[in-house]
Short mmCIF file of the C-alpha atoms (twelve columns), coordinates in Angstrom:
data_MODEL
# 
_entry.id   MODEL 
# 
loop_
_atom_site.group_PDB 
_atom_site.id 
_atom_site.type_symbol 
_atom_site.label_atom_id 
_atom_site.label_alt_id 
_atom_site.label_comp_id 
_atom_site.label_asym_id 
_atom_site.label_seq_id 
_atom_site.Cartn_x 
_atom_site.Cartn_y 
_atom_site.Cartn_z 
_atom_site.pdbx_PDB_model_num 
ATOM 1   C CA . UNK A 1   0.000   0.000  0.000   1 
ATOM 2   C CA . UNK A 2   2.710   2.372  0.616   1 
ATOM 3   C CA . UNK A 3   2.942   5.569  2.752   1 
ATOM 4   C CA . UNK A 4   0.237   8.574  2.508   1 
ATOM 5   C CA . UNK A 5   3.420   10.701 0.813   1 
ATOM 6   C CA . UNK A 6   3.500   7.574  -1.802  1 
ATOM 7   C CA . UNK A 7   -0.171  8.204  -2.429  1 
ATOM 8   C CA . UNK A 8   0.242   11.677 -2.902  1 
ATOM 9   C CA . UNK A 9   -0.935  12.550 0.404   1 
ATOM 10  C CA . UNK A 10  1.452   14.831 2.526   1 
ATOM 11  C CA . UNK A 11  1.889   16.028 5.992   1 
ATOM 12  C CA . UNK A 12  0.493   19.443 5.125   1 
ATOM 13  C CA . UNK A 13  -2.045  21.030 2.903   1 
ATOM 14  C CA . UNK A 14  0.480   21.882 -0.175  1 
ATOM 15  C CA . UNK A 15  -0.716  23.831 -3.403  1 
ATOM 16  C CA . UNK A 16  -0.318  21.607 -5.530  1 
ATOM 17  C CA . UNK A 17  -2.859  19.325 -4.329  1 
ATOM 18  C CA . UNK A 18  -5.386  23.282 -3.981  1 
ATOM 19  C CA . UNK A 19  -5.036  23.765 -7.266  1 
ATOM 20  C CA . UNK A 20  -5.551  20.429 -8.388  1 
ATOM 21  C CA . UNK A 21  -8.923  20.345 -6.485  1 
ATOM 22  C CA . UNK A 22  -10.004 23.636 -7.092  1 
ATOM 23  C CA . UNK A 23  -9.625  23.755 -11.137 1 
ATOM 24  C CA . UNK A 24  -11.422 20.038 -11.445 1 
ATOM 25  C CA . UNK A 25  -7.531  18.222 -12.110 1 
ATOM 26  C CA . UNK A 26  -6.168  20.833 -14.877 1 
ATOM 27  C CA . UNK A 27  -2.915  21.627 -14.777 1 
ATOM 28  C CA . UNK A 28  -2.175  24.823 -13.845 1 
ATOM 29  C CA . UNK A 29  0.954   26.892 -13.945 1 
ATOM 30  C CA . UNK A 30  2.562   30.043 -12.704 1 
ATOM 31  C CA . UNK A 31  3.441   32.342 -16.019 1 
ATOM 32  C CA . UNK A 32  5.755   35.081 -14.274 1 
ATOM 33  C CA . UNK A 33  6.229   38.301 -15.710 1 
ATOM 34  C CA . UNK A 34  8.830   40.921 -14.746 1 
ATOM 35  C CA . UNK A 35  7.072   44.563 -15.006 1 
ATOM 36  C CA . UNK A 36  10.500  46.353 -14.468 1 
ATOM 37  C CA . UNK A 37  9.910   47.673 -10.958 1 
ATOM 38  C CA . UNK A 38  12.092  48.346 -8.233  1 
ATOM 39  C CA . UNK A 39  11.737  48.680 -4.443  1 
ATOM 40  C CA . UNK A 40  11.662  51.402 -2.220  1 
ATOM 41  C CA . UNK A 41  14.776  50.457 -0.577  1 
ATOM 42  C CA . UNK A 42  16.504  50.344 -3.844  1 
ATOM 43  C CA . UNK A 43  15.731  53.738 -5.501  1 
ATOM 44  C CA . UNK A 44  16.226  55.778 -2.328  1 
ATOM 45  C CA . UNK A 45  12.555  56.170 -1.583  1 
ATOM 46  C CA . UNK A 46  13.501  54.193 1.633   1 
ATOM 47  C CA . UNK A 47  17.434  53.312 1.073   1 
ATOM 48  C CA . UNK A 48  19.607  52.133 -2.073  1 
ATOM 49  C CA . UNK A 49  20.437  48.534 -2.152  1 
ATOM 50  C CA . UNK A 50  17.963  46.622 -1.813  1 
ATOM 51  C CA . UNK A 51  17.247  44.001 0.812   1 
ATOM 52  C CA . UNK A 52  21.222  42.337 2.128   1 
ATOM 53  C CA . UNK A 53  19.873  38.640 0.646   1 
ATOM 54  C CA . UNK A 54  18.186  39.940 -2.321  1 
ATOM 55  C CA . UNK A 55  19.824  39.421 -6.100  1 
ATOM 56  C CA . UNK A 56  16.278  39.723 -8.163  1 
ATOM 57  C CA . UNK A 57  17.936  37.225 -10.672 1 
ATOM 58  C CA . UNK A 58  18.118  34.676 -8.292  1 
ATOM 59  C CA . UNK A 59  14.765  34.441 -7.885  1 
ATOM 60  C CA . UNK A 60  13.654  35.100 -11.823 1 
ATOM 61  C CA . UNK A 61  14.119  32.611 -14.535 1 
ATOM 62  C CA . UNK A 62  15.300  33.669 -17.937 1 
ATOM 63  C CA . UNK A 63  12.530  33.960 -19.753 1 
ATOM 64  C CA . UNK A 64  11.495  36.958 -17.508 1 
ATOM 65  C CA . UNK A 65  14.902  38.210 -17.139 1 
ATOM 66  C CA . UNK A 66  15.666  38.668 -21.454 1 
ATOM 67  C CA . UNK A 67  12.024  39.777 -22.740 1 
ATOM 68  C CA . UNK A 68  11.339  43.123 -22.429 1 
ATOM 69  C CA . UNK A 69  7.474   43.103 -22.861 1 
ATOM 70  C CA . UNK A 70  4.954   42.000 -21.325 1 
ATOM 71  C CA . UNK A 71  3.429   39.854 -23.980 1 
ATOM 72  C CA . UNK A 72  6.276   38.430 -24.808 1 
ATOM 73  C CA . UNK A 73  7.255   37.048 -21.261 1 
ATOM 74  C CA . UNK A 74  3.469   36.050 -21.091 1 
ATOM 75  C CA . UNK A 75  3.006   34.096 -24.781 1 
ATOM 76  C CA . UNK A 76  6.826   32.707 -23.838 1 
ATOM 77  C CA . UNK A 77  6.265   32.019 -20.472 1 
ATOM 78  C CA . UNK A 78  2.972   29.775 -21.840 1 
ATOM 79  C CA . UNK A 79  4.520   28.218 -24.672 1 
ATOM 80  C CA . UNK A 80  7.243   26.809 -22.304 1 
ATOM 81  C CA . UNK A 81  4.445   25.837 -19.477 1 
ATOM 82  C CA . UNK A 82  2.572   23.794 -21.953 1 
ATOM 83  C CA . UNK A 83  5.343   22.372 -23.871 1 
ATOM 84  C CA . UNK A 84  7.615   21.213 -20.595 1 
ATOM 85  C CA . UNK A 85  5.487   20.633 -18.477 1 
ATOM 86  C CA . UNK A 86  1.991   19.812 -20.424 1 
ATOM 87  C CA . UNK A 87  -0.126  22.955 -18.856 1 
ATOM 88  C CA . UNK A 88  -3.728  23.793 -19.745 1 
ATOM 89  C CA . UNK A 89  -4.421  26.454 -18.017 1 
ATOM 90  C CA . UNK A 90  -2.073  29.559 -16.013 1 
ATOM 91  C CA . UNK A 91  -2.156  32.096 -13.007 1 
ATOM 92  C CA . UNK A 92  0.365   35.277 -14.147 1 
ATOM 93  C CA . UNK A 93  2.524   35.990 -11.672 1 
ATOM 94  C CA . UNK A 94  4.056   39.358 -11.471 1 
ATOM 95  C CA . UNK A 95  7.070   38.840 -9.112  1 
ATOM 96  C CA . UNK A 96  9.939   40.142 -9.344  1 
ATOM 97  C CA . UNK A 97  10.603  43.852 -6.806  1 
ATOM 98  C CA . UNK A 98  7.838   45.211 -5.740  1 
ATOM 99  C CA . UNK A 99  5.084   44.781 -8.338  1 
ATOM 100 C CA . UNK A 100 2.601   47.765 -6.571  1 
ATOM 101 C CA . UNK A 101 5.088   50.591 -6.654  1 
ATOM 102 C CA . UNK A 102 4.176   52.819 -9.282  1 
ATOM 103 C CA . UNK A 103 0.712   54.988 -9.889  1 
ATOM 104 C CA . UNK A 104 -2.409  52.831 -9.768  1 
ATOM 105 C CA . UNK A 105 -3.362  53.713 -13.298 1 
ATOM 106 C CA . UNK A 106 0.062   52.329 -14.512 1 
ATOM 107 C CA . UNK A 107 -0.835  49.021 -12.868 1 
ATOM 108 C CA . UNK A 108 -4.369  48.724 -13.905 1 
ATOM 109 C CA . UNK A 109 -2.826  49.297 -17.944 1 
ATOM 110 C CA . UNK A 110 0.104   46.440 -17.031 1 
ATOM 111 C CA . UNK A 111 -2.326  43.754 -15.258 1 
ATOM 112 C CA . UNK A 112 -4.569  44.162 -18.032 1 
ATOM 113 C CA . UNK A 113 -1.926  43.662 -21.226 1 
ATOM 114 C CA . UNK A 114 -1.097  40.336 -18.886 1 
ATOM 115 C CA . UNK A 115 -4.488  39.340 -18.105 1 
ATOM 116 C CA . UNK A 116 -5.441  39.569 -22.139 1 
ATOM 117 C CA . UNK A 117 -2.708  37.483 -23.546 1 
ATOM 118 C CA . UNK A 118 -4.461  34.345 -22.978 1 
ATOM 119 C CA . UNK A 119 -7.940  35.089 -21.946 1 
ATOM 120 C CA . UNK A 120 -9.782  31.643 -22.285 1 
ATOM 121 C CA . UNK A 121 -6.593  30.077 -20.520 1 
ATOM 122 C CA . UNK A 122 -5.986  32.296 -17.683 1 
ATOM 123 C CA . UNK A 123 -7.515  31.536 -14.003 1 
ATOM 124 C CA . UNK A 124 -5.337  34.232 -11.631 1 
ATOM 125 C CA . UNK A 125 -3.709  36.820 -11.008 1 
ATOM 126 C CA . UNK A 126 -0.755  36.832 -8.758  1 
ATOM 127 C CA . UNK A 127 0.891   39.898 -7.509  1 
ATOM 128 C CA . UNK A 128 3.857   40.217 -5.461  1 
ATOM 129 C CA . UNK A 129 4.590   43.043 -3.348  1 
ATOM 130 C CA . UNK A 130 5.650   44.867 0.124   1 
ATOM 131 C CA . UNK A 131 3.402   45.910 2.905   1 
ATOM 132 C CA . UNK A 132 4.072   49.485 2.773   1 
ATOM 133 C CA . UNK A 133 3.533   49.556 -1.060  1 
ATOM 134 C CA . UNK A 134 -0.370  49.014 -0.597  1 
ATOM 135 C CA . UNK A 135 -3.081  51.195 -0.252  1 
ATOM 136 C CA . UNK A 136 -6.904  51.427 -0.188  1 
ATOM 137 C CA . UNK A 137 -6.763  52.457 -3.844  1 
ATOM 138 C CA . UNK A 138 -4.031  49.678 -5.006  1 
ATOM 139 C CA . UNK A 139 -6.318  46.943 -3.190  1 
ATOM 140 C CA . UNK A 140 -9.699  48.244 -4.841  1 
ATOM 141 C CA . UNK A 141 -7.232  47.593 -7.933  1 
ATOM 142 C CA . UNK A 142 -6.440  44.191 -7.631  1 
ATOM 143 C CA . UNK A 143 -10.428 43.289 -6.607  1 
ATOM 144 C CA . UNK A 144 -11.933 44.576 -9.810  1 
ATOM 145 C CA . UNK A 145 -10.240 41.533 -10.776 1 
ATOM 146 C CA . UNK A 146 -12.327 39.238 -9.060  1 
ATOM 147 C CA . UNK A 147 -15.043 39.426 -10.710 1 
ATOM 148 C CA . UNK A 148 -13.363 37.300 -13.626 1 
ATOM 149 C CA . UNK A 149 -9.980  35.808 -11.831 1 
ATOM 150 C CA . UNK A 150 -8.802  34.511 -8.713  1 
ATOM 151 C CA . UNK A 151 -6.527  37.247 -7.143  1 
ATOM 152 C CA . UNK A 152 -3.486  36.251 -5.048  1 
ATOM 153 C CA . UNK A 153 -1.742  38.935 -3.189  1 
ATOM 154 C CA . UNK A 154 1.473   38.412 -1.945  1 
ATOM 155 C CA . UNK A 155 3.197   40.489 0.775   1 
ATOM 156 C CA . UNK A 156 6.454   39.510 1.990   1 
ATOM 157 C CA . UNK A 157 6.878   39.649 5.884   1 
ATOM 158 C CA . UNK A 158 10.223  38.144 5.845   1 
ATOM 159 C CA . UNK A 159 10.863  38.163 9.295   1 
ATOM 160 C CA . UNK A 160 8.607   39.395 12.843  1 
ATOM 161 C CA . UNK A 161 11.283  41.099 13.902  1 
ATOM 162 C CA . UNK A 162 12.022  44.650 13.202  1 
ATOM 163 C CA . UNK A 163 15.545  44.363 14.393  1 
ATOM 164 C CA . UNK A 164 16.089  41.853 11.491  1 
ATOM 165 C CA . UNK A 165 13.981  43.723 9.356   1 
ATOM 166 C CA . UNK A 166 16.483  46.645 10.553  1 
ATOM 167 C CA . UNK A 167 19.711  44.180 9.459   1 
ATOM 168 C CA . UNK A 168 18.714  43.225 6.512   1 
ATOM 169 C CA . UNK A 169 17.758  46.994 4.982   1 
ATOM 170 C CA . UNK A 170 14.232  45.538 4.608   1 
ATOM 171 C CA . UNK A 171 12.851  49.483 4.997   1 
ATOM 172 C CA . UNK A 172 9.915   48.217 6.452   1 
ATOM 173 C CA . UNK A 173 9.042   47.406 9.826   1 
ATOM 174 C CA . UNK A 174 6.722   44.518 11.315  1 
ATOM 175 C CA . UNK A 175 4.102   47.352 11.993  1 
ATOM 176 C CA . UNK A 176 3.432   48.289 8.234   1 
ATOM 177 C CA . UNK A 177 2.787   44.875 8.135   1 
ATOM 178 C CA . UNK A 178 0.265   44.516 10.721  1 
ATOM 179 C CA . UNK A 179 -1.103  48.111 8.976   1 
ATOM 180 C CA . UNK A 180 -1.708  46.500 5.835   1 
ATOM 181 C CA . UNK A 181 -3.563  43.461 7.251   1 
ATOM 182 C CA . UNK A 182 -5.454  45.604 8.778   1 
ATOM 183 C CA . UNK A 183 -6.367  47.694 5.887   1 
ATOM 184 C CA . UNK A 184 -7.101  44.089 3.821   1 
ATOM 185 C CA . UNK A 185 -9.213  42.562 7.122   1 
ATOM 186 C CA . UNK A 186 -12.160 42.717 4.413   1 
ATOM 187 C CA . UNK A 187 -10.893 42.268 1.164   1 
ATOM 188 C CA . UNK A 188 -11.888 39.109 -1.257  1 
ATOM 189 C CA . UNK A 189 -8.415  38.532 -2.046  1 
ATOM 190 C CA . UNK A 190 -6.327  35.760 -1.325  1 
ATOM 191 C CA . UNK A 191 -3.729  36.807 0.748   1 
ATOM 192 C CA . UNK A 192 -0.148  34.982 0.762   1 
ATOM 193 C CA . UNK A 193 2.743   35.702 2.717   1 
ATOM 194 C CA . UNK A 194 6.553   34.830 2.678   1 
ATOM 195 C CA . UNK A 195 8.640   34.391 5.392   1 
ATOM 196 C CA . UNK A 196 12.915  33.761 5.400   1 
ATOM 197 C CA . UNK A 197 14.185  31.322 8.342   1 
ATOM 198 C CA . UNK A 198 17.804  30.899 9.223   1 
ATOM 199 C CA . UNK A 199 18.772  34.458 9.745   1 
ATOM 200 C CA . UNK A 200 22.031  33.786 11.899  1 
ATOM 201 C CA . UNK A 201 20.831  36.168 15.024  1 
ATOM 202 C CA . UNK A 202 17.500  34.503 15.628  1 
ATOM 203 C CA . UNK A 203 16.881  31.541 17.443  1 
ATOM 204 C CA . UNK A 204 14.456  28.690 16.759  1 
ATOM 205 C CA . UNK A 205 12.330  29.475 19.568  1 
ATOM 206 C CA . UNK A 206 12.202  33.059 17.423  1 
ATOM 207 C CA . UNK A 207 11.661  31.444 14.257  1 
ATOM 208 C CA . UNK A 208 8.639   29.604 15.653  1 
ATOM 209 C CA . UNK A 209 7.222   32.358 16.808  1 
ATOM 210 C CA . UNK A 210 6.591   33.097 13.304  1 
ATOM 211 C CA . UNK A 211 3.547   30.609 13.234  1 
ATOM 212 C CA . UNK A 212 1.946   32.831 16.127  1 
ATOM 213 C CA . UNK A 213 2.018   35.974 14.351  1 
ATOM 214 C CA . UNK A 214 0.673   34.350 10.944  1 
ATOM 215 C CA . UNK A 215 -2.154  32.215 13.048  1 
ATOM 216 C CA . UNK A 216 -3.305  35.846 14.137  1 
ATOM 217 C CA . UNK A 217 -4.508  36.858 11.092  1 
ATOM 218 C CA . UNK A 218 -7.549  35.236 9.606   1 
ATOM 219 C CA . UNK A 219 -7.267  36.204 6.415   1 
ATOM 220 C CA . UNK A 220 -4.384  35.144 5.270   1 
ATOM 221 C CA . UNK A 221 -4.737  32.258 2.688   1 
ATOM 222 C CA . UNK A 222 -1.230  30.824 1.808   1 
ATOM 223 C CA . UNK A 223 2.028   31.034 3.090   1 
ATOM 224 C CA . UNK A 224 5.563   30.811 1.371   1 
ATOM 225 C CA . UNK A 225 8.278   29.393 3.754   1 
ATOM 226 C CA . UNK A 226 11.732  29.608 2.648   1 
ATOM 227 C CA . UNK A 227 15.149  29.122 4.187   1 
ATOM 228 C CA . UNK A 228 17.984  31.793 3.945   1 
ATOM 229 C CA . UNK A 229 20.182  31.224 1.143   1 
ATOM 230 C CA . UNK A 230 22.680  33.512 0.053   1 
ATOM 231 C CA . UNK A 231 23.441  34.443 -3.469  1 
ATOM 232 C CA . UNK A 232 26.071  35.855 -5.870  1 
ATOM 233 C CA . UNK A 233 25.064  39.832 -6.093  1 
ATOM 234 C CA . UNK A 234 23.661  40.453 -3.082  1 
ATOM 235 C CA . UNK A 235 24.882  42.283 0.069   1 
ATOM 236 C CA . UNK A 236 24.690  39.166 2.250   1 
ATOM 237 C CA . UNK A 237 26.675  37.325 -0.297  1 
ATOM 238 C CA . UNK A 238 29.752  39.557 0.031   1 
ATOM 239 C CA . UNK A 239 29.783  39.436 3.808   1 
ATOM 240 C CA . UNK A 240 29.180  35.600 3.609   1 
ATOM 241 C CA . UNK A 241 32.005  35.253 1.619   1 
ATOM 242 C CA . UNK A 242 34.603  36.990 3.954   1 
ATOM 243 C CA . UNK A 243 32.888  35.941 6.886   1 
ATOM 244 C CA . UNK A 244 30.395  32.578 6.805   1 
ATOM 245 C CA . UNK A 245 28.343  32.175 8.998   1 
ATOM 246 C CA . UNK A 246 25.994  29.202 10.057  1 
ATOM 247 C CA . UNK A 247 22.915  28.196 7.492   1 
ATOM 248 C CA . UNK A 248 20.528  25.484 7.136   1 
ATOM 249 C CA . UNK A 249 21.564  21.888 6.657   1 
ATOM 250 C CA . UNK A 250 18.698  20.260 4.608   1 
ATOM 251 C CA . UNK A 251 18.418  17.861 7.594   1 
ATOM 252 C CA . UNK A 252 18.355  20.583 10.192  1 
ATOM 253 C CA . UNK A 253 15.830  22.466 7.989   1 
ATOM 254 C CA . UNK A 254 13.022  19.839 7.454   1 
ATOM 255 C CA . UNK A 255 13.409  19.353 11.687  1 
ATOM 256 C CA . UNK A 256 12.942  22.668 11.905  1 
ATOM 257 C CA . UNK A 257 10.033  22.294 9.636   1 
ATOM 258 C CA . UNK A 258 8.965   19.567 11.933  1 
ATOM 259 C CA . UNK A 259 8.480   21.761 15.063  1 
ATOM 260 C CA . UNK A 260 7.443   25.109 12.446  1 
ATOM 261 C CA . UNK A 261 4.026   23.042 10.909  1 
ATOM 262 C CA . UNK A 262 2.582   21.776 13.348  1 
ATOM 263 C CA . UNK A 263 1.830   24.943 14.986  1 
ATOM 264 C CA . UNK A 264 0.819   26.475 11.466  1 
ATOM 265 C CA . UNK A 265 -3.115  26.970 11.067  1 
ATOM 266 C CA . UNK A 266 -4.729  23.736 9.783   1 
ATOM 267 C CA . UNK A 267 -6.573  26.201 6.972   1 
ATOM 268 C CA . UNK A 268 -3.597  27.360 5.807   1 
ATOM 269 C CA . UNK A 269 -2.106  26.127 2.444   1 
ATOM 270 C CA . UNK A 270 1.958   25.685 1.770   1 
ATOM 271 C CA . UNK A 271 2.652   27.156 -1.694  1 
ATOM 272 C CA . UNK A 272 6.159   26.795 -1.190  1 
ATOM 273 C CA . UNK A 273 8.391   24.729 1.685   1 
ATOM 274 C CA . UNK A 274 11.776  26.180 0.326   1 
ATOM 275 C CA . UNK A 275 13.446  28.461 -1.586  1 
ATOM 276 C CA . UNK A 276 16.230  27.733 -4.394  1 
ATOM 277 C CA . UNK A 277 18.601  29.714 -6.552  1 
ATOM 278 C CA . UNK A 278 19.824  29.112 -10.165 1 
ATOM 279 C CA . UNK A 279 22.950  27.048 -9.658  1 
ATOM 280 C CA . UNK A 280 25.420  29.676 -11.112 1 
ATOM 281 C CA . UNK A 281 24.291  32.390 -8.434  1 
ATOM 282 C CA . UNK A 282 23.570  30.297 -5.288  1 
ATOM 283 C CA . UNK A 283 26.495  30.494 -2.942  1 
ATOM 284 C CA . UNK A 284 25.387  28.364 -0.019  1 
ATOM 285 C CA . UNK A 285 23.801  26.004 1.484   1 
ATOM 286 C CA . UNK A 286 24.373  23.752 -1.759  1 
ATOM 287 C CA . UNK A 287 22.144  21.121 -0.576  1 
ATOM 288 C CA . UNK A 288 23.340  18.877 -3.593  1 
ATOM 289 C CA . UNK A 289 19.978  17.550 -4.844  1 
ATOM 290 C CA . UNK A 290 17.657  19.250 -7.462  1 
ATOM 291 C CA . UNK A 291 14.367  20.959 -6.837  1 
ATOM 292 C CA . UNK A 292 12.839  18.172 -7.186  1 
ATOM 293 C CA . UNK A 293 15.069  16.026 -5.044  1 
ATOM 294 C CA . UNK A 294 14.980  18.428 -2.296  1 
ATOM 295 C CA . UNK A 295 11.197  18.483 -1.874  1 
ATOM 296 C CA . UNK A 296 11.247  14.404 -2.063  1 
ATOM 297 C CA . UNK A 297 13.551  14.832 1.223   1 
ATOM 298 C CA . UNK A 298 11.685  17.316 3.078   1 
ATOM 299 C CA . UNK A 299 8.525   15.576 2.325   1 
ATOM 300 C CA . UNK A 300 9.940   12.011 3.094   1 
ATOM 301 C CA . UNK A 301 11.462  13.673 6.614   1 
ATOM 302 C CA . UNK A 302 8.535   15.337 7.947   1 
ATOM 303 C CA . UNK A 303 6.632   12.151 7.133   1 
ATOM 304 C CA . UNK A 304 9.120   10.365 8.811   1 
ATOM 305 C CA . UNK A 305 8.939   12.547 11.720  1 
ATOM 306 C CA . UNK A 306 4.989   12.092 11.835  1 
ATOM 307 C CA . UNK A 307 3.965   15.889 11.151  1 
ATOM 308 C CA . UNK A 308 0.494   16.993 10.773  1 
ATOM 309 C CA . UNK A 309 0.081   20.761 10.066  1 
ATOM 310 C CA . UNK A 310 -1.638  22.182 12.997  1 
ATOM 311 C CA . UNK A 311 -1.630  19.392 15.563  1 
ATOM 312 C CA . UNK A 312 -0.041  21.698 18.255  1 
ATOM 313 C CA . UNK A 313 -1.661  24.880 16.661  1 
ATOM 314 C CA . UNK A 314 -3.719  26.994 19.694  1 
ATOM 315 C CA . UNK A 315 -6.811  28.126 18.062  1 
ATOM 316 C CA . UNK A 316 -7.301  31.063 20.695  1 
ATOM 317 C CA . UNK A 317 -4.065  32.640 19.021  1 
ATOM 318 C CA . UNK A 318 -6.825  34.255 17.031  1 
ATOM 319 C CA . UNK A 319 -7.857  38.047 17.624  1 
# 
């Protein structure tokens, strides 16, 4: 008979088995699409540089990177979905920097050159973004959509702390955070956020603190988890290299995982466990195994360790 993980079952609600569910067994891909915006912390709005672990490329695969427009990254970006990987239908994904910083009207003109591409094929709309880059007007934006897509909105907390958040020349504190929640308490969107573990100053009993804060807020749909990894071009990755310091093992990350789930809402659905970087710009940890290969471990270790997302999670963490 095999394990639950060999019958596609795993030990927490993942996306892939969402999306299979929701759209009736299609398969559905991410198209990304690279609108050519930067951050506030970048263009001296709120600081120049960026965030210390952030080289966009790492995070942005070439067929966003190389083609300037936006129907070109979207037709591309579908051609290669459907031809590698046999997708019928796509969610575009507008990811890279901060994909709400300009004027709302500029938006409303990019989303919609994305969103008519490939109108008979196209479920969602996902947009990636900061907390203090949103606004009433920017979230009565994105729910116009929602009349015709599903709308995922994607804020990235990165860390509770606003000493890290200080560190890591985020520009944007744990409190602009908790401001835009509040602002979307009502909103029809689906909200996901991303968090970063393994920042060498906090602890594991910090890191798991994490769940806490994200349990607090009803409204939030999806989470991204992802360990720290550093990468050629960024800040971090200078300092790394003349001084390492400690990162995630793959073994020590799925136990940390272990501990990390189980307190994690029941409701709440895992797009993503871990984060990777192209091969040429990752730095460290070099795990040694694939994408692929690494999710097969994680999944296989948390199995192994019995998880079940939200068996220790406190349901009057809620306010």
């Amino acid at each position: 008979m095999g394990t639950q993980l060999d019958n596609g079952v795993k030990p927490y609600n993942h996306y892939g088995a969402y999306l299979k569910e929701k759209y009736a067994g299609q398969r559905v891909f991410k198209v990304i699409v690279d609108g050519n915006f930067t951050c506030p912390n970048r263009d001296g709005s709120k600081g120049y540089g960026g965030c210390t672990y952030c080289n966009v490329d790492s995070f942005t695969p070439d067929t966003a990177r190389k083609i300037p427009s936006i129907k070109e990254q979207v037709e591309n970006g579908i051609a290669r979905a459907r031809n590698s990987y046999g997708a019928e239908k796509f969610i575009i994904y507008f990811q890279p920097n901060t994909n709400t910083y300009a004027p709302t009207h500029l938006l409303k003109m990019m989303y919609d050159e994305a969103l008519s591409i490939c109108p008979e094929h196209t479920l969602g709309l996902s947009v990636g973004t900061r907390p203090d880059c949103l606004d009433f007007e920017k979230i009565a934006l994105l729910e116009s959509y929602t009349d015709r897509f599903d709308v995922d909105l994607e804020m990235g907390m990165e860390s509770i702390y606003n000493e890290t958040l200080e560190r890591i020349n985020r520009g944007c504190s744990h409190d602009e955070f908790n401001h835009a929640m509040k602002m979307l308490e009502n909103t029809n969107l689906d909200l996901c956020v991303h968090t970063i573990f393994g920042f060498p100053w906090e602890t594991e009993e910090m890191m798991l603190k994490y769940a806490e804060e994200i349990n607090k807020h009803p409204k939030i749909k999806f989470v991204k988890l992802h360990h720290l990894h550093i990468v050629e071009g960024s800040i971090m990755g200078v300092k790394y290299k003349r001084e390492p310091f400690e990162l995630f093992t793959i073994e020590g990350y799925t136990e940390f995982l272990a501990k990390f789930i189980p307190l994690l809402r029941p409701d709440i659905i895992i797009q993503r466990i871990f984060g990777i970087a192209d091969k040429e710009l990752l730095i460290a940890p070099n795990w040694g195994f694939p994408k692929s290969g690494i999710q097969t471990k994680i999944d296989k270790g948390l199995e192994e360790l019995g998880v079940k997302q939200g068996s220790a999670y406190v349901p009057e963490a809620i306010v």
